[in-house]
N, C-alpha and C positions, 0 to 999 in steps of 0.2 A: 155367898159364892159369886153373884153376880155383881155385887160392890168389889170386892177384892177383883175380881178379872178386870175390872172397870179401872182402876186404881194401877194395877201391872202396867197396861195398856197406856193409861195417862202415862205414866212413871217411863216408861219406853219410849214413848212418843217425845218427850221431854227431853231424854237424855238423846236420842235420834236428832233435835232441833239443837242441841246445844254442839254436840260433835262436828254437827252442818255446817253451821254457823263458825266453830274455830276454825275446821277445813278451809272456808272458805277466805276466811280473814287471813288466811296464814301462805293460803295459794297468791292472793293477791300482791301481799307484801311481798312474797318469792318473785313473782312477774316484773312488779317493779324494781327489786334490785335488780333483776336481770337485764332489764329493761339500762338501768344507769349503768352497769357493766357494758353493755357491748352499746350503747350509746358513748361512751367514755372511749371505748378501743378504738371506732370506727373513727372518731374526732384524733386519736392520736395517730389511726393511720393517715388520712387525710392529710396532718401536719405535716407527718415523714414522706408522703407521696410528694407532697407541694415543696419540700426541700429540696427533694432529691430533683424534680423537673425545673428547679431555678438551676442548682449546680449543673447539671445538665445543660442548660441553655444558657451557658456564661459565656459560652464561646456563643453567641449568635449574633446578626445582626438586630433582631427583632429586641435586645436586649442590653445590649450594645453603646451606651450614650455618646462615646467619643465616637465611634465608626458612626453613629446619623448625622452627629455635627460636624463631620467632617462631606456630606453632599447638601448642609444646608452653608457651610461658607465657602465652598470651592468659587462660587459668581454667586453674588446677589443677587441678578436679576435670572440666573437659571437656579432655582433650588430644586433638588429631586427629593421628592416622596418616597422613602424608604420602604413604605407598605404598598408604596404600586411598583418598584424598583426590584423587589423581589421575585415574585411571578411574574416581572419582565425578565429577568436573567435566569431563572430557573425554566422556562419558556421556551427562551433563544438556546439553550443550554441542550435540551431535550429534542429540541426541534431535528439538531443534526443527526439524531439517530435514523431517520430517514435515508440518509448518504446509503449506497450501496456497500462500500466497505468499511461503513461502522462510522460512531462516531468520529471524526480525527481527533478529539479533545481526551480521549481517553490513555493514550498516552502507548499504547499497543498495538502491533501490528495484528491485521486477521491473521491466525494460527489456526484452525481447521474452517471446515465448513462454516460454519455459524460467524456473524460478525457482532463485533463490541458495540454494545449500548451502556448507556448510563439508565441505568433503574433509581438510585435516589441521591438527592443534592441539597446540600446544606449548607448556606450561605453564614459565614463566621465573622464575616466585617467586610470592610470597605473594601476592600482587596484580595480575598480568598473564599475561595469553595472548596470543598471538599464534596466527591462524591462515590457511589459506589457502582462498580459497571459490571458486566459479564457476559459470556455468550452464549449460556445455558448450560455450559460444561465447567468454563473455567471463572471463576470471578476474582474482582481486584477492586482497589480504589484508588481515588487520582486527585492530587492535588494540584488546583488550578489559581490561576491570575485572573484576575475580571478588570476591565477597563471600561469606565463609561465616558464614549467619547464627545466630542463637541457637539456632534450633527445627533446627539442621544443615542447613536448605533454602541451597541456591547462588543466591546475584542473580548477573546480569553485566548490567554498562552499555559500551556500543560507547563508544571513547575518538578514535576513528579509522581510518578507512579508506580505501582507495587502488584505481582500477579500473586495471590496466594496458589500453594502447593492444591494440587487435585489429590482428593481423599478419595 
């Protein structure tokens, strides 16, 4: 009696360690394809993330090769820095939101109490901005001229602006 319970017990134990043992072989293998699944997606989001913010940024200056080589050959001996040229003009840009009655670059007269600021600006080449303004009620965007002049001082002339409908 006590060989045979001895014997069950082996025989249980055995098949316990062999179940364990596939379990775990079989979890592993699970982990890892999963593991190259969403290692796999995450690489294909990545790809379509990184496409879609070049198409995005086709209009930029920062991307732009004819609009930089157009302030590295205006004068040889003045060449501007596109990457300090930037937050120089987006700068000067922002700066007039100070004025008491709004930016003037926004292209809109004050309409209620509040006056127009420009909130974000996006530099598209050697010649154009575009940006987005509002006065906490009503919002719009404005397309501007940018001039870099001799003495380095920035003009901009408002080329167009647009008030979207209040919802």
């Amino acid at each position: 009696m006590k060989k045979s319970l001895f014997l069950y017990v082996f025989i249980i134990l055995v098949l316990m360690n062999i179940f364990t043992y596939m379990f775990y072989s079989k979890q592993v293998a699970f982990e890892e394809g999963r593991y190259e699944k969403v290692t796999n997606k995450l690489k294909e989001d990545v790809s379509l993330l990184t496409t879609k913010l070049n198409d995005a940024n086709y209009f930029s200056l920062e991307k732009n090769e004819n609009a930089q080589n157009y302030f590295d050959a205006t004068s040889s001996e003045k060449a501007i820095q596109y990457e300090k040229l930037i937050p120089s003009v987006t700068e000067k840009l922002l700066d007039f939101n100070s004025n008491v009655k709004g930016n003037p670059y926004v292209g809109q007269d004050k309409i209620g109490e509040n006056k127009f600021i420009i909130n974000k600006v996006k530099i598209l080449n050697h010649r154009w901005i575009i940006a987005d303004f509002s006065d906490g009620d009503i919002w719009g965007e404005v397309l501007l001229k940018y001039f870099v002049n001799d003495d380095e001082s920035i003009s901009f002339e408002v080329n167009q602006s647009l008030l979207y409908p209040k919802q």
